[in-house]
N, C-alpha and C positions, 0 to 999 in steps of 0.2 A: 291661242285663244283670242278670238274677239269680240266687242263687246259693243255696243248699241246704247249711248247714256241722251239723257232728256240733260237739258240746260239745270233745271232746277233740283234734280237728282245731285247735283255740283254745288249748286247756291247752298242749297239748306244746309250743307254743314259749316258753312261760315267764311270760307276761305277769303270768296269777295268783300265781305267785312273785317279782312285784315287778321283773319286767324292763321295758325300755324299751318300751314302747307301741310306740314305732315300728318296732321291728325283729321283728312278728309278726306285720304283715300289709301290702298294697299298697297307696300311696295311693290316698284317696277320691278318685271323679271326680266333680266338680260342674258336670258339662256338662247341667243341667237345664235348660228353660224358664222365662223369668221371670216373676213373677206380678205383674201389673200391675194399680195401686188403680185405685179411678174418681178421675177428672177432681175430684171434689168430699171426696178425703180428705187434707186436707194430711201430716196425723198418718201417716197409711201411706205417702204419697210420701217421709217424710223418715226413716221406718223402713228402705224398700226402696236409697235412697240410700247409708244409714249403718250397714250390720252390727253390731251391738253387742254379738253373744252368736255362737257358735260355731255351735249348731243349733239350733232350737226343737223340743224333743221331747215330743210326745202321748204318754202312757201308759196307753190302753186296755185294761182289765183285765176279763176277764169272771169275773160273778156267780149266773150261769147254776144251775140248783137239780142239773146232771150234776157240778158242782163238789163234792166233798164239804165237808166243813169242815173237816178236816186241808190241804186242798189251799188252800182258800180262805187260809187262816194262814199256810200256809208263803208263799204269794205276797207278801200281805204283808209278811213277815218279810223275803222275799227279797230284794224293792225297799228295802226300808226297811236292810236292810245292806248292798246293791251301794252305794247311795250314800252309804254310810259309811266305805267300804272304801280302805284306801288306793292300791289300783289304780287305782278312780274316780276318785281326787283328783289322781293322777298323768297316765291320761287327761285329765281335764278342762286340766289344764294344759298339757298338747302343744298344744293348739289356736291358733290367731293372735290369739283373746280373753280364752282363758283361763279360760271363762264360759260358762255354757247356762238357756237359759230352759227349763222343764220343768213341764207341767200333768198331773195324774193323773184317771180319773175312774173307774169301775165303768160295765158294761155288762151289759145282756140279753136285754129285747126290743128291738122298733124302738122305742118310745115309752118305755123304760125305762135312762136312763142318768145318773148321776149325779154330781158334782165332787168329789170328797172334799180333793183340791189345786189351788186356782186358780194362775194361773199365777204361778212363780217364781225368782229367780234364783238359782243354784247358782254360784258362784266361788270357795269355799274349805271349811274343816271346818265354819266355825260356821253358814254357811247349809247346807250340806248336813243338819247335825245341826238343825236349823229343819225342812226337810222329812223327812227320816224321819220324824220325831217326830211330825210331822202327817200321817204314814200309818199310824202301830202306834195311832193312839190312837184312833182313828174306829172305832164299830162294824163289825164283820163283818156283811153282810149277805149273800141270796140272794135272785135273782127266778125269775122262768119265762120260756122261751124263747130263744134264740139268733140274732140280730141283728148278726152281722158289719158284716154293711149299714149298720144304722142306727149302730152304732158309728164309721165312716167318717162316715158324713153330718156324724153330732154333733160328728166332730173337726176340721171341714175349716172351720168361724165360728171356733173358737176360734182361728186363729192371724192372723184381723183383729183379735182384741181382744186379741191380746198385745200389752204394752206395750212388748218389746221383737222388733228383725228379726236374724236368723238369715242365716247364709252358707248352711243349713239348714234344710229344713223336715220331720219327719219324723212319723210316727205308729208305733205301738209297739202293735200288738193279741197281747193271749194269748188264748187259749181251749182249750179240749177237744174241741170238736164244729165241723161244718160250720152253716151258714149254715142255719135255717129260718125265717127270718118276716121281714118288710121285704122290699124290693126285691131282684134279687138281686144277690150279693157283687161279680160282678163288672163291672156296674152303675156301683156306687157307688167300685169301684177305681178306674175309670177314670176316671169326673170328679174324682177326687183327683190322680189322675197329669197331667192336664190344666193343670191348677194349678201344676203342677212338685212337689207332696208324693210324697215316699218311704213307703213303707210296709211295715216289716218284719214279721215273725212269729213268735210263741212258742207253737208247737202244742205238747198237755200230753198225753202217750199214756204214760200213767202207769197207766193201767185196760185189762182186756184189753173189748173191744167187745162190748157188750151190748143186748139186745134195749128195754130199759128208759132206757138212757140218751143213745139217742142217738149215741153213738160210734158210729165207723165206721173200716177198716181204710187207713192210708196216709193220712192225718190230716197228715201234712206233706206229702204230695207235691199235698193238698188247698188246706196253705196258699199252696207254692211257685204252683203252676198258678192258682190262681183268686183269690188274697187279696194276692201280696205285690206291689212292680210300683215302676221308678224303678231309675236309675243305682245301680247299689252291691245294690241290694236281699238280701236274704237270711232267712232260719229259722234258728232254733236248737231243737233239737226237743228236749224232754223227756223220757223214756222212764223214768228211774229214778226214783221220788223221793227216793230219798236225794241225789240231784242236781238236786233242783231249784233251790236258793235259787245253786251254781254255776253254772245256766244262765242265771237272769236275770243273773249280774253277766256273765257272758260277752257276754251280748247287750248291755247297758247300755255295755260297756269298747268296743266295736267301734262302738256309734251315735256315743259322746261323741269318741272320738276319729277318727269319722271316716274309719274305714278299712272294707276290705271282706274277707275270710276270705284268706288267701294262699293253702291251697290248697282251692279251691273241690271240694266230693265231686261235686254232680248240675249240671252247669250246664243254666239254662234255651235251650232252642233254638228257641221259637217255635213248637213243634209243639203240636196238639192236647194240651188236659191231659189227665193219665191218671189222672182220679179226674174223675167227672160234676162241674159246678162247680153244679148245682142238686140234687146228693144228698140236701142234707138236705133241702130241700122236699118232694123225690119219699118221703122215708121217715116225714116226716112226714104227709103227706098219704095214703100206702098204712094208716096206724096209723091216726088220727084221722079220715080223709077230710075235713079241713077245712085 
């Protein structure tokens, strides 16, 4: 099941005012697929055994040059205080661990992605305040092109080499724009979802749709249909930016603790998406012809 939630669908039951995590949305289902090491990793057999951390969450950030640089900062910013925040700390501790393992990276093309935070353990103020710190202080950068795809690919090794297993396995993409270059998105969702990885989304339609950047109209019903996929799954869409550093902690407050939107606005029903899941290809390729 997935699920399509507005920012304020979230607020009005209180959470961001410090209310009980639990009593704002429906338990998470964790009736996923298990992911099964090879025969020859002991380290992972004794991961997949032994849960140690709540969820292991990817934080897939795109860097994409439709990004401008006010947007690029506020995301930033936004990560780097959702997990300071004391709603986070409160989530984090609802859980049966206590604890989340969490890796960040930048994304843009297929071959362009980069780790800005390897993976880490979040369990109280002073690790969290460890990661923030080591996400406001890394340069801002920008690249060319839009690789949802290759963003999925790139995240889907990294949770063999975490040193720690998850009740959870999740991946975390923002972006602005649909999918142009790499395989295409939906593709690479699925051999994720295969895996038993969740995969949420933070569409950013903060700009109105331009000839020049790529944008395109129904940007989350792009993410819901063709990008997001897994038990629980869900968007949280962007539209204001003066809300955007409350969207990610909205989204961040529902992954850690493991819940899914109580009242769900679109739910997914299995029907054809209603947004091409190869748009951006076809818009790139009507522009460039390449």
């Amino acid at each position: 099941m997935r699920w399509y939630v507005s920012i304020g669908v979230v607020l009005v039951a209180g959470v961001l005012a410090g209310g009980d995590v639990a009593s704002f949305a429906a338990p998470y289902q964790t009736n996923r697929p298990g992911h099964q090491p090879s025969a020859d990793s002991r380290q992972l057999a004794d991961k997949d055994a032994n849960p140690t951390v709540d969820v292991e969450l990817v934080l897939a950030v795109d860097v994409s040059y439709s990004m401008d640089m006010d947007e690029l900062a506020l995301q930033r910013e936004g990560y780097a205080q959702a997990i300071v925040s004391k709603e986070f700390l409160q989530a984090l501790k609802s859980g049966p661990n206590g604890r989340i393992a969490v890796t960040y990276f930048e994304w843009a093309a297929s071959s362009d992605q980069k780790i800005i935070i390897p993976w880490r353990l979040i369990d109280g103020p002073e690790t969290a305040d460890a990661v923030a710190n080591e996400i406001v202080k890394t340069p801002i950068r920008r690249a060319s092109r839009t690789s949802i795809s290759g963003a999925i690919n790139f995240a889907l090794p990294l949770f063999d080499e975490s040193p720690h297993r998850g009740l959870r396995r999740v991946i975390d993409i923002s972006g602005d724009g649909p999918n142009n270059n790499g395989m295409p998105v939906t593709v690479a969702r699925d051999a994720a979802l295969e895996k038993g990885i969740i995969i949420n989304g933070l569409p950013i339609m903060v700009k109105e749709p331009s000839y020049s950047t790529m944008d395109i109209d129904n940007l989350d019903y792009y993410y819901e249909d063709c990008v997001i996929g897994g038990p629980g799954a869900f968007v949280v869409t962007i539209k204001d930016r003066d809300k955007f550093k409350e969207a990610i902690r909205t989204k961040l407050l529902l992954e850690v603790a493991g819940r899914t939107p109580e009242r769900p606005v679109v739910p997914a029903a299995g029907k054809e998406p209603r947004v091409n899941c190869m748009i951006g290809e076809k818009i790139w390729q009507d522009r460039w012809g390449r």
